[in-house]
N, C-alpha and C positions, 0 to 999 in steps of 0.2 A: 504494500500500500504506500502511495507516495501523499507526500501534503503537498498542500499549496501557501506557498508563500506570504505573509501579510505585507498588503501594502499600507505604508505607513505615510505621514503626513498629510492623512486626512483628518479633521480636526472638528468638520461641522456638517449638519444635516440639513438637506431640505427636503421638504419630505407633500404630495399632494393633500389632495384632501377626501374629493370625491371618489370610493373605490377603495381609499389606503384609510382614511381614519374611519370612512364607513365603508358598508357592503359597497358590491358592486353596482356604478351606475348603469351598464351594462343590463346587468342584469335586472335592474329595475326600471329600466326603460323597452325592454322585453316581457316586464310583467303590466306595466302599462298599454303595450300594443295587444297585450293577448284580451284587454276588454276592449278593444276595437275589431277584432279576430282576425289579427295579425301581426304575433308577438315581432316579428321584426321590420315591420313598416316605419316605425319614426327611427332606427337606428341607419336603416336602407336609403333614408330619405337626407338625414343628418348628413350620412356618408357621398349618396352618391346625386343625390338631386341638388344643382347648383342653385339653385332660389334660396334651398333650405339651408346651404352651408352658408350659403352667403348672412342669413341671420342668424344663424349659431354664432357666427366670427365677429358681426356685429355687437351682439349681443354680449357675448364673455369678453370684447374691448372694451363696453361701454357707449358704444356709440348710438346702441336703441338701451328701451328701458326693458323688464319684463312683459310688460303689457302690450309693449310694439311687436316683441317676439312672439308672443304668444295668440296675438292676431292673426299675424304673418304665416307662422307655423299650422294654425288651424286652419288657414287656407289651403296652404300643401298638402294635409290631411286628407280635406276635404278633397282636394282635385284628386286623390288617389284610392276616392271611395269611401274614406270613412267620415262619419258625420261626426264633427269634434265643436263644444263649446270651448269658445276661446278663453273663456274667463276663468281664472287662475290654473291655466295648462302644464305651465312648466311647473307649479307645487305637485299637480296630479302625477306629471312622468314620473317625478323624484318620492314619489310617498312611498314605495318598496324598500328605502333607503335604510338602515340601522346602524345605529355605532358599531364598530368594530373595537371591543373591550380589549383585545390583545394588541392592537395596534395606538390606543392611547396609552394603555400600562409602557409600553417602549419607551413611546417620546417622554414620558412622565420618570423612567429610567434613565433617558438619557440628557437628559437638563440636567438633575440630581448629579448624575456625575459631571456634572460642567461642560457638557456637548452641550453649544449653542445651537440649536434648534431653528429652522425660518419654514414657516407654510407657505409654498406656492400652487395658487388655488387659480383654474379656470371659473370664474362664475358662472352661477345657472339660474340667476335672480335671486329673489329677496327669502325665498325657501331651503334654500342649498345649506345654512349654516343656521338654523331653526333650531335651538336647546346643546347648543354647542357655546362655552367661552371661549373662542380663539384665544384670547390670550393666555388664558389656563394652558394651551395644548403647544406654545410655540413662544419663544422670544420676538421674533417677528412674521409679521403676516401680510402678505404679499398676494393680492386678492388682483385679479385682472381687469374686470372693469373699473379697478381705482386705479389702476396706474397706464390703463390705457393702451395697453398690449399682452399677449397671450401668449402658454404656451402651443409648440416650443419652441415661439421666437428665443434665440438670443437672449435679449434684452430682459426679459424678466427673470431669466435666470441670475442676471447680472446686478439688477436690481436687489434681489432679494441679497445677494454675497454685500454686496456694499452695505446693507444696514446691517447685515451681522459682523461688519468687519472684516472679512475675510476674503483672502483669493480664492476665485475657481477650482483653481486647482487643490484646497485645501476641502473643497465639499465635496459630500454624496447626493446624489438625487435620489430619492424613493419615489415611485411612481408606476402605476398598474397601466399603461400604456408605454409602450416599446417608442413610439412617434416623442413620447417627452422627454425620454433618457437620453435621446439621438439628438434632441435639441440641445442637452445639457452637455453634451460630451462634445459639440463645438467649441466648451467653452472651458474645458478641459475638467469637467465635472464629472466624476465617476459614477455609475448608475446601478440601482438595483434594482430589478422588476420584482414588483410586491404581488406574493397571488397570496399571503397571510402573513398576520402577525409572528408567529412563529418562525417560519421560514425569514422575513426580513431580518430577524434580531440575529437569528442563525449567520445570515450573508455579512452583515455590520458588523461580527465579533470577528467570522472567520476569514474574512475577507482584506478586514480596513481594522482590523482591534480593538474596534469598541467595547466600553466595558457594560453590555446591556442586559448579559445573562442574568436573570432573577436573583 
């Protein structure tokens, strides 16, 4: 059996939100299409209908509010057969959502041992962070429609290192999409794909030396 190596000189966490501190958006956005009966229609739509991305991209910059999106979106809905009230859509996609209790106990481990912590969070409107204290779960929070770009630009990665003090290259990114580690890793930010609490604390300790085992 051989080991692997720990790479050292990482020093600080960024970590998402939706998917990583709770369940899958994914998958509750698939539990939302199934009462329209067709659990993968708003992800199909998000993905590959250009109307639709165009307001998702809108929407997690800032540049529409929830209720623009949520218009907008129940039109694309609609043009693809299903009859959708607009009025508060995007709280409906996200209500399959739940904390993930092994993935706050981490970051709650890892601030304790003096890892600076920063959340970098695509928005999904005003329901996405509902019974959550951000600042309980992170030293800094770096929310997309407040700083007016997305992952995984660059730049919000970049963002978030600079209010934790930190180079790029001294952070991990956590995040349950492969598209925002890929962003991070232009900026020489090392990535772990989150599919559980367990499995991340696993990657953090073995990987980069964190000290996050219980």
């Amino acid at each position: 059996m051989t080991s692997t190596a720990v790479e050292t000189g990482r020093t600080a966490v960024l970590v998402d939100f939706g998917g990583v501190v709770t369940t899958s958006v994914l998958a509750a956005f698939r539990e939302f299409g199934a009462t329209l009966g067709d659990p993968d229609l708003p992800l199909t739509l998000l993905a590959r209908d250009e109307a639709s991305r165009r307001l998702l991209s809108d929407h997690e910059s800032g540049r529409i509010d929830a209720a623009a999106f949520d218009e907008g979106f129940a039109g694309r809905l609609r043009a693809h057969g299903a009859d959708v009230d607009p009025e508060g859509l995007s709280g409906r996609m996200q209500a399959g959502l739940r904390r993930d209790d092994a993935t706050v106990a981490l970051l709650g481990r890892l601030r304790a041992a003096g890892i600076p912590v920063a959340l970098v969070s695509n928005a999904f409107g005003r329901d996405t962070y509902a019974g959550f204290d951000l600042d309980a779960l992170a030293d800094v929070v770096v929310v997309s429609s407040e700083v007016g770009v997305r992952k995984p630009s660059r730049e919000i990665y970049r963002i978030a290192c600079e209010r934790l003090g930190v180079a790029p290259e001294q952070a991990v990114m956590v995040d349950d999409l492969q598209q925002n580690l890929d962003g991070a890793a232009r900026l020489g930010i090392a990535g772990v794909l989150h599919t559980d609490g367990g499995d991340t604390a696993r990657q953090l300790a073995d990987r980069f030396g964190f000290p996050v085992h219980p």
